[in-house]
C-alpha atoms as an extended CHARMM CRD file, in Angstrom:
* protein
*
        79  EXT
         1         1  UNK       CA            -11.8860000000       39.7980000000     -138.6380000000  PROA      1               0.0000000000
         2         2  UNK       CA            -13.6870000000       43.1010000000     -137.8070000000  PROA      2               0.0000000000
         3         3  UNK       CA            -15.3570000000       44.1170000000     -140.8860000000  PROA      3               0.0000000000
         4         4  UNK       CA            -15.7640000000       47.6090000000     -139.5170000000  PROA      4               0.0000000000
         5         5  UNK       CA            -12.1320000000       48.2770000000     -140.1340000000  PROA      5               0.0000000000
         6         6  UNK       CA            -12.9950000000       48.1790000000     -143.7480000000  PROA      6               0.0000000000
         7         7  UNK       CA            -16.3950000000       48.6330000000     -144.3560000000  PROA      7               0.0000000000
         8         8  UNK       CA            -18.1950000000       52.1880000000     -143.9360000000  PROA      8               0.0000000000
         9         9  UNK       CA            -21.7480000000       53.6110000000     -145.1690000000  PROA      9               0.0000000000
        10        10  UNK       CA            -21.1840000000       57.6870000000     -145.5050000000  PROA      10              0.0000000000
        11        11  UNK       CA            -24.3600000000       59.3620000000     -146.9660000000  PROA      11              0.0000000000
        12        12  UNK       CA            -21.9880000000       61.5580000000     -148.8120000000  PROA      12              0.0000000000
        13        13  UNK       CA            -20.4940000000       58.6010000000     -151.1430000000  PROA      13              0.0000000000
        14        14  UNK       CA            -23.4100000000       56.2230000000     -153.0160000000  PROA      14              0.0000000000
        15        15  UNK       CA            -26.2550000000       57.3970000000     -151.5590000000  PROA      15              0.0000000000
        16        16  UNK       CA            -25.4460000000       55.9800000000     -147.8430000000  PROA      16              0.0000000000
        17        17  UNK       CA            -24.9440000000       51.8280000000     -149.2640000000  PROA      17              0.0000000000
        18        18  UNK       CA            -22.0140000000       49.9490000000     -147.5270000000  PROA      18              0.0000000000
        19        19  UNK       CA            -18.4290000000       50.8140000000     -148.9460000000  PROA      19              0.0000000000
        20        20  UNK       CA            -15.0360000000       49.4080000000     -148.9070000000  PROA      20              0.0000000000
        21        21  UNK       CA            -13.3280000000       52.2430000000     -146.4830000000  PROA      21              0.0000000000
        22        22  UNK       CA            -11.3030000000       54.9000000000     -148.9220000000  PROA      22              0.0000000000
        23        23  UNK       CA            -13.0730000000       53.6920000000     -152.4110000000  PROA      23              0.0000000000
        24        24  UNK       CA            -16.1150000000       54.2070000000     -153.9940000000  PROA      24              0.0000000000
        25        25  UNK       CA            -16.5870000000       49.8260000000     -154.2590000000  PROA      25              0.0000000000
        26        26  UNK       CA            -19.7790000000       49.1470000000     -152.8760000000  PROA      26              0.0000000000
        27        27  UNK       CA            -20.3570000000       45.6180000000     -151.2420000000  PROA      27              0.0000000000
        28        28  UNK       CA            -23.2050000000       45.3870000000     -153.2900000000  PROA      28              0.0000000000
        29        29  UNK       CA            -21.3050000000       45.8270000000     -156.3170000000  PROA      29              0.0000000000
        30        30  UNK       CA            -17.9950000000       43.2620000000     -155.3900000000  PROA      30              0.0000000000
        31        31  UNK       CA            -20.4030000000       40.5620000000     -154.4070000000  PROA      31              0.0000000000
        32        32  UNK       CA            -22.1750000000       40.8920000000     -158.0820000000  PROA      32              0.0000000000
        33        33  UNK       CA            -18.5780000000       40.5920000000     -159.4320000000  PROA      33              0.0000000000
        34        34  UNK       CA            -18.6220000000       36.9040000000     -157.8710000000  PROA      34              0.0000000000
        35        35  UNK       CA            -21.7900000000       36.3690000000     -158.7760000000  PROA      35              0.0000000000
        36        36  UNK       CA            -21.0150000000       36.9420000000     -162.0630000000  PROA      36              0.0000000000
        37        37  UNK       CA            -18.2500000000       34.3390000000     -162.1170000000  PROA      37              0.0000000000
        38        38  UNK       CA            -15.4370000000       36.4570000000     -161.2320000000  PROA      38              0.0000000000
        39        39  UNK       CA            -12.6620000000       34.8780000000     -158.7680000000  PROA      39              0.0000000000
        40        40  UNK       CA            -10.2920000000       36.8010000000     -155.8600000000  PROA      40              0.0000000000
        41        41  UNK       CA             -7.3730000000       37.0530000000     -158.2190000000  PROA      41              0.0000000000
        42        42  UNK       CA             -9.2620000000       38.9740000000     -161.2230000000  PROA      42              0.0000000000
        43        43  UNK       CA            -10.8610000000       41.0830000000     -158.6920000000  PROA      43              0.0000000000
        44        44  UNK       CA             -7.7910000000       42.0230000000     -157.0870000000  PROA      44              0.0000000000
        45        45  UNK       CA             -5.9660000000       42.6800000000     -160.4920000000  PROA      45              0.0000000000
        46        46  UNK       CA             -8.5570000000       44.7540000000     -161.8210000000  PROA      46              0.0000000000
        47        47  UNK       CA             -9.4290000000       47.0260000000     -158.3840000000  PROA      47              0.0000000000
        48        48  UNK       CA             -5.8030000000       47.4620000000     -156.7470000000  PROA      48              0.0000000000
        49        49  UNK       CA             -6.8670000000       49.5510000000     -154.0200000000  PROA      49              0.0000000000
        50        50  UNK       CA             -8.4730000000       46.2570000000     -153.0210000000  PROA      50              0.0000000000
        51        51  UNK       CA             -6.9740000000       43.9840000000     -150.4410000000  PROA      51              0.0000000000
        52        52  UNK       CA             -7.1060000000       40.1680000000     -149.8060000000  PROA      52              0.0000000000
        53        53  UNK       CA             -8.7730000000       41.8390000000     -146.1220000000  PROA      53              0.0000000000
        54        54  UNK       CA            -10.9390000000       44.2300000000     -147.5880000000  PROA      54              0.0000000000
        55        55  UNK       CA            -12.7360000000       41.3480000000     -149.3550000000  PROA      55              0.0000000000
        56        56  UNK       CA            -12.9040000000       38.3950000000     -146.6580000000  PROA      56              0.0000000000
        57        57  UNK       CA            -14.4230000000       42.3820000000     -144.7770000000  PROA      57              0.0000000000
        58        58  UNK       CA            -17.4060000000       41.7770000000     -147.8450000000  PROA      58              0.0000000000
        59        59  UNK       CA            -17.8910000000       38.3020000000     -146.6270000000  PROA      59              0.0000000000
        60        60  UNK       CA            -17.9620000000       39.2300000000     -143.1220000000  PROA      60              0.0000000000
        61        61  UNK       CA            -20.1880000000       42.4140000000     -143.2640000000  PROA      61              0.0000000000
        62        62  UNK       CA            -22.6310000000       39.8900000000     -145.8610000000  PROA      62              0.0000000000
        63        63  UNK       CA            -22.9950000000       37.2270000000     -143.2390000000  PROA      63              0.0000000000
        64        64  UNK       CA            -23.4890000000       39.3390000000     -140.0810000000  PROA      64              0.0000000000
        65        65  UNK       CA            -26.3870000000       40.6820000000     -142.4020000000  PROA      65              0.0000000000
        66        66  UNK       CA            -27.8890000000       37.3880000000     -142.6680000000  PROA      66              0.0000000000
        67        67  UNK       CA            -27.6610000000       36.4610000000     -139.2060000000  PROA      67              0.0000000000
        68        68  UNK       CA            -29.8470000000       40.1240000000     -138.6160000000  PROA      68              0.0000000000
        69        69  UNK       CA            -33.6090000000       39.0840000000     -139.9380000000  PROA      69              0.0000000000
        70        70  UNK       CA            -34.1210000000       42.2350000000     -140.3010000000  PROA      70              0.0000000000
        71        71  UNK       CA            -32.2880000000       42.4060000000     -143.1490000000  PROA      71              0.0000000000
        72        72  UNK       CA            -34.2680000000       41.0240000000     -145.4240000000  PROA      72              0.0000000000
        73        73  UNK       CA            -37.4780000000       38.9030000000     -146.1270000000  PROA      73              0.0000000000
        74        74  UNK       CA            -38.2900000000       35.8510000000     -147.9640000000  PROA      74              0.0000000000
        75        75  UNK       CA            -41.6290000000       35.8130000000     -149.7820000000  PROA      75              0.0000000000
        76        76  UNK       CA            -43.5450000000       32.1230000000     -149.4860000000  PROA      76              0.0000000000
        77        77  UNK       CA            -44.1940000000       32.2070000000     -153.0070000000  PROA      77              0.0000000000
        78        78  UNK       CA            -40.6330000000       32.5030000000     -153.8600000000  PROA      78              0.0000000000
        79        79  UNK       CA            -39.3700000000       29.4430000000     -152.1710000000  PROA      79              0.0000000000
């Protein structure tokens, strides 16, 4: 999966954060819905310009983040 089919960052929509291409879904926002407990199918249901690929795109884009360490930072005192 490419995420870049589906995920875009235009300074235009949300101040520049990640996007699902042709909504206003941030990836920030869908990965706090399944953080908060919410599941594929209730996601999908209530945001039908989703797609099953747009999502897995969330996953993708979220991991290839990780992988970068300059994507974040881990303070000693937290762990």
């Amino acid at each position: 999966m490419n995420w870049k089919d589906y995920i875009v960052v235009d300074n235009n929509i949300l101040l520049g954060k990640p996007t699902i291409k042709n909504t206003r879904l941030s990836v920030e926002f869908i990965l706090g819905l399944f953080a908060a407990g919410w599941d594929r199918k209730t996601i999908l249901e209530n945001y039908p310009t989703l797609s099953n690929e747009a999502i897995n795109a969330v996953f993708s884009f979220s991991l290839e983040c990780m992988q970068d360490e300059a994507f974040f930072s881990i303070s000693k005192s937290a762990a």
